[in-house]
Wavefront OBJ file of the C-alpha trace (Angstrom):
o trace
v 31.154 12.731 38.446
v 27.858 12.242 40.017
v 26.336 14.575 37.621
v 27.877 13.119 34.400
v 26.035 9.626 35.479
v 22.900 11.070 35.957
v 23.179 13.036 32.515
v 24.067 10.012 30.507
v 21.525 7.964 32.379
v 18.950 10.210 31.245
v 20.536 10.198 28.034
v 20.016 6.588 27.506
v 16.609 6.324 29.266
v 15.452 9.035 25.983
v 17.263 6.699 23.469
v 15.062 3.256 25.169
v 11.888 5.635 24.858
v 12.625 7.104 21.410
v 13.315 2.940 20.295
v 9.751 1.725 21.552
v 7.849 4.674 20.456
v 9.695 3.981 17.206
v 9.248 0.549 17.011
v 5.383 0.841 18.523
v 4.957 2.943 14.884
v 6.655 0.471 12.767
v 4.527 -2.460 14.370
v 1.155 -0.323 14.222
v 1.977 0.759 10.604
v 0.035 -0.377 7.281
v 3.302 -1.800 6.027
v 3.266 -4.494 9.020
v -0.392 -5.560 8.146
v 1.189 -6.499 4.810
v 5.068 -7.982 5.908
v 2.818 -10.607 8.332
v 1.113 -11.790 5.180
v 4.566 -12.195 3.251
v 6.581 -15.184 3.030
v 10.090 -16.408 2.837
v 10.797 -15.604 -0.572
v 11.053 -18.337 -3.698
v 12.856 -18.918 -5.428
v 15.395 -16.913 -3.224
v 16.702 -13.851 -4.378
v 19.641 -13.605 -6.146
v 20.698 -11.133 -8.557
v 20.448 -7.356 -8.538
v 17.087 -5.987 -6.811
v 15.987 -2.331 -6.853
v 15.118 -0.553 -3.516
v 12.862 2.091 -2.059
v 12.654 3.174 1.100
v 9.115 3.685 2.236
v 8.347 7.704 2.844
v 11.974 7.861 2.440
v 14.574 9.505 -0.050
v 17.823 8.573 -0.221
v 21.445 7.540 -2.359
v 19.962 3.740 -1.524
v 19.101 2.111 -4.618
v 18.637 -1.159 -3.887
v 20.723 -4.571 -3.256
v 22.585 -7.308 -5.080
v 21.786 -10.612 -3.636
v 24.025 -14.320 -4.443
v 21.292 -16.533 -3.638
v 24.021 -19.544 -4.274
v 26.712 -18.111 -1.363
v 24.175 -16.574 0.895
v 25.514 -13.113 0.819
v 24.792 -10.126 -0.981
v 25.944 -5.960 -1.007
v 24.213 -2.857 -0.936
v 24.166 -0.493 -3.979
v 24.271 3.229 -4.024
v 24.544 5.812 -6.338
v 27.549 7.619 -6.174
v 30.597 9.378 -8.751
v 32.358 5.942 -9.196
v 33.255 6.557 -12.599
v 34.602 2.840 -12.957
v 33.747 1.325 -16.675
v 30.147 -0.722 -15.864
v 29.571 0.978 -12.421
v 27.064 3.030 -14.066
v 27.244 5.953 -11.475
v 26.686 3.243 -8.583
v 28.580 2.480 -5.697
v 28.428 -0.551 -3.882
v 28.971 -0.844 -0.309
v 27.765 -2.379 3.188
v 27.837 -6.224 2.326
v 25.436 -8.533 4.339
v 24.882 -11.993 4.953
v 21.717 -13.598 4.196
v 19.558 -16.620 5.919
v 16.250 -17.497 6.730
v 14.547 -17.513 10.465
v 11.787 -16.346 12.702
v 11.660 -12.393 12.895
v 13.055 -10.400 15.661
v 9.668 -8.863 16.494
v 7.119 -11.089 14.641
v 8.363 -14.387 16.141
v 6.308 -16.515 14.659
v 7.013 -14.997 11.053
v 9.574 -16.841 8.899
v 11.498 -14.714 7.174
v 15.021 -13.966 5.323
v 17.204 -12.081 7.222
v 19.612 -10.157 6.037
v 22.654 -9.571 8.614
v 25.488 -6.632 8.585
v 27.530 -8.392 11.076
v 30.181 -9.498 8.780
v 33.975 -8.903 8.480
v 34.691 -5.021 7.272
v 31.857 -3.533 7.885
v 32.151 -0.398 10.441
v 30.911 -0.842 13.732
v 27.275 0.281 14.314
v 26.168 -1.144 10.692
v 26.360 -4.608 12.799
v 23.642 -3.954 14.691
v 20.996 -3.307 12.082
v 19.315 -6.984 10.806
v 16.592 -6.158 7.751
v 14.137 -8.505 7.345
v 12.241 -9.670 3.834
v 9.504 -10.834 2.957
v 7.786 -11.905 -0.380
v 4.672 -9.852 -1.040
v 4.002 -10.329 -4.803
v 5.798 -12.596 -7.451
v 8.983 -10.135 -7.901
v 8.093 -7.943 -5.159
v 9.603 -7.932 -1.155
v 8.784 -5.874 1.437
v 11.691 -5.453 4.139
v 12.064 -4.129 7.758
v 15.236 -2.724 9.254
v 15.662 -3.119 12.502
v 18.389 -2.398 15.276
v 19.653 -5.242 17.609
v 21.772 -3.178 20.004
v 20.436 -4.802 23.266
v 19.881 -8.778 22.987
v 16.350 -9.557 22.553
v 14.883 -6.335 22.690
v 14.959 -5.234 18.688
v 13.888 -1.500 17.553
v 12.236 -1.311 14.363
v 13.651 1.622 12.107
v 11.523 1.929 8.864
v 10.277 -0.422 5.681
v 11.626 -0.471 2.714
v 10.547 -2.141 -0.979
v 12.311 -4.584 -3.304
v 11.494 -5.429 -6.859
v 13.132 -7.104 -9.648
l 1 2 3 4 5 6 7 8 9 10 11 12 13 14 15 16 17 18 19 20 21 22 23 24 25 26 27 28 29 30 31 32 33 34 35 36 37 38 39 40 41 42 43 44 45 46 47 48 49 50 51 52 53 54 55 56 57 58 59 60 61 62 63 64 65 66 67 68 69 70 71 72 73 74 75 76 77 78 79 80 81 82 83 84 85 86 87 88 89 90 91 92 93 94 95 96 97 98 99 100 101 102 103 104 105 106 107 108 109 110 111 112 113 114 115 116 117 118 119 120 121 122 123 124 125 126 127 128 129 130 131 132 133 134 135 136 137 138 139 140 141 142 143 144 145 146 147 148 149 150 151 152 153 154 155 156 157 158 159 160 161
């Protein structure tokens, strides 16, 4: 039993590293030079926004935002075959608002929150954060709030209407 604890505490002590080394990228990357300058986005979004994940390739395509209820749903692509779906699948809904950043405190941003109702278990601990770079164009941060105060950023990814 003794050796099981020591395994899984040296388990977890790799995980903590592996987050700040992470997060020590994300923060020293070119993308962060640019998210400080953003701001909250206005008018807020609302409506159906394509995505990109930055050095990234993936079945992501982007988000679908209701400005008017705060809330919004990822967007996939995927062999729904529904009339209108247009290939796409979405999934992963979210809850939006606007506050300082997990890691750039003194940056207002708009959060976007997976901690809702239906959504399985570890998606609740990832919080992406947008700001406006451009008229039309966001630039967002995912991060992962598993311990309280102590965020790890993930990657960046892009926005545009």
């Amino acid at each position: 039993m003794n050796m099981i604890f020591k395994i899984l505490i040296l388990v977890l002590g790799v995980m903590l590293l592996a987050g700040i080394f992470r997060t020590w990228q994300i923060q020293a990357s070119p993308s962060q030079e640019i998210f400080l300058k953003g701001l909250v986005p206005s008018p807020k979004l609302d409506g159906l926004y394509r995505g990109i994940f930055v050095g990234h390739n993936t079945s992501w395509k982007g988000k679908k935002l209701n400005a008017a209820e705060s809330n919004g749903i990822n967007i996939f692509a995927g062999h729904n075959t529904a009339p209108g779906s247009n290939g796409q699948v979405e999934k992963y809904p979210f809850k939006t608002y606007v506050g300082k950043g997990l890691l750039d405190k003194n940056l207002d941003v708009l959060k976007i929150d997976y901690n809702v109702s239906g959504n399985p278990w570890w998606l609740k601990f990832i919080v992406d954060e947008v700001v406006q770079t451009a008229p039309g164009e966001y630039l967002g941060k995912m991060q992962l709030n598993i311990i309280p105060g102590i965020p790890f950023g993930v990657l960046y990814f892009e926005l545009k209407k």
